[in-house]
Residue, then its C-alpha position, 0 to 999 in steps of 0.5 A: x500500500x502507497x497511498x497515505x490519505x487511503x490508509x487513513x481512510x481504513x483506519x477511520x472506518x475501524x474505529x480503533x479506540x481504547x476497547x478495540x485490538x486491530x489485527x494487521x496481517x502483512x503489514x509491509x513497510x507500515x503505512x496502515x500500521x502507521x495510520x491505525x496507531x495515528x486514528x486514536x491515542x490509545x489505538x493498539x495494534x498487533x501485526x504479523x509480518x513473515x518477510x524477514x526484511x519487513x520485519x526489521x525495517x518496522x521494528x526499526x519505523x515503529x521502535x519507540x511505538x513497540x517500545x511502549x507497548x502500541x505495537x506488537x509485531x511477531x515475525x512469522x507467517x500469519x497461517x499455520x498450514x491452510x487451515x488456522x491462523x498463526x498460534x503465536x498469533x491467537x496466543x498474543x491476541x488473546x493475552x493483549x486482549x485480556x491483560x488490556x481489557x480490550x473487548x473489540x478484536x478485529x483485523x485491518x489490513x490489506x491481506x496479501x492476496x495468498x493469505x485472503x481467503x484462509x485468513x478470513x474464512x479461519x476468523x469466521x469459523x473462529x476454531x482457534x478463540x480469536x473472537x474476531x468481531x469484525x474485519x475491514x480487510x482491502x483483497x482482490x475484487x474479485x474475491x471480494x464479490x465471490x465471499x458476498x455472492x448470492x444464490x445464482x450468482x455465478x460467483x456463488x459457492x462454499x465460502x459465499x455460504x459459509x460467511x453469509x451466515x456468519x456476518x454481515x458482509x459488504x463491499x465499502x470501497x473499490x480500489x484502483x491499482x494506483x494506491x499500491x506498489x508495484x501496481x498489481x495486475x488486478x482490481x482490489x476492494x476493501x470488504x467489512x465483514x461484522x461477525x455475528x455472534x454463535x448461535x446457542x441453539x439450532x436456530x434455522x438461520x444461524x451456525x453453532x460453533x460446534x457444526x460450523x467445521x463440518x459445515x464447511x467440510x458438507x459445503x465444499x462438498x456440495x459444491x465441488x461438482x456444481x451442475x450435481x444434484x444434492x442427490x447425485x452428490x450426497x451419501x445416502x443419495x435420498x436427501x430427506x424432504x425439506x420444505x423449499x429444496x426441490x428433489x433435483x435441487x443444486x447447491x448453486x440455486x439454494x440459500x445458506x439458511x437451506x443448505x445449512x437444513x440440509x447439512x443438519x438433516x443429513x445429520x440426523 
């Protein structure tokens, strides 16, 4: 990122105050670093950067900022294999959450697009406790439109359906290649996604912590064969009557609340 005045546009929309933890994933030189530490006298940020270069260039930019405990940067990847976010990482969250009583945790940042999708698909399913109640993260356009698709869209499948039911999502800017360096060959956005709290009970429109893996493991399923029927599909091939989901039903043409009374059916 190179644009100053776009940075401090993020940082704003955060909202980082004296409650609030940011997670930055991919920092690089620090210039969103710089602008969330800037939007508030008692903005926190703990940020994971794996270039050893970028590493050292922040610790020295933000020495007296990591000094008095405004900054914590880990050195490391942000992912430990596909499937969970850094535990150095979780571990240091929740321990600045807890010892500073900050009980807003959220990421902002402009995610490396080879990270985008675990990252964020990893902070919804929230495996790991990191309790992230809200994400403002600048990706690729693209991904951006495929995580907020809907039922017959094109661009609809597995993720889609994972988060809208596990946050509010939106696309609050689109991004020319010009506020980065080197320009990218693709359009960016940055996507909100406000988290929604689990559901304590098998609620027809919300996921339970303890279903939300599976869940994923049932929709990628689903969708990995997208002109497959639900019956062609899954095992046993009678998929049980659920009212609103035609026998020949694909997953394509179903909505997350549908698919989800499937997987449970299926279940059961």
């Amino acid at each position: 990122m190179a644009d100053s005045n776009f940075a401090a546009a993020i940082a704003r929309d955060a909202k980082l105050d004296e409650h609030t933890l940011a997670i930055e994933a991919g920092p690089g030189t620090g210039l969103l670093t710089r602008a969330m530490l800037e939007s508030h006298p008692c903005a926190r940020v703990l940020a994971i950067e794996i270039d050893r270069g970028l590493a050292e260039l922040l610790r020295d930019t933000f020495s007296s900022e990591i000094a008095s405990q405004r900054l914590t940067l880990i050195e490391g990847d942000a992912l430990d294999g596909k499937h969970r976010i850094s535990q150095a990482l979780c571990d240091a969250a929740k321990q600045i959450a807890a010892n500073e009583k900050r009980s807003r945790v959220i990421v902002c940042a402009n995610l490396p697009y080879n990270i985008a999708t675990p990252f964020l698909a990893n902070a919804a399913l929230d495996e790991q406790g990191l309790s992230v109640t809200f994400a403002l993260a600048t990706i690729q356009l693209e991904l951006a439109q495929r995580m907020l698709a809907r039922p017959g869209d094109a661009a609809y499948g597995a993720l889609s359906a994972l988060l809208a039911l596990r946050a509010n999502g939106r696309i609050a800017r689109r991004v020319g290649a010009e506020i980065f360096w080197p320009r990218p060959k693709v359009d960016s956005a940055v996507i909100e996604l406000a988290f929604k709290p689990w559901a304590q009970h098998p609620i027809a429109d919300s996921l339970q912590r303890d279903e939300a893996a599976g869940f994923q493991e049932f929709l990628k399923h689903v969708f990995s064969q997208r002109r497959k029927t639900l019956r062609a599909l899954l095992k046993p091939a009678s998929v049980p009557e659920i009212a609103g989901v035609a026998p020949n039903a694909r997953a394509e043409a179903l909505s997350p609340e549908l698919l989800l009374a499937v997987f449970r059916a299926m279940k059961r």
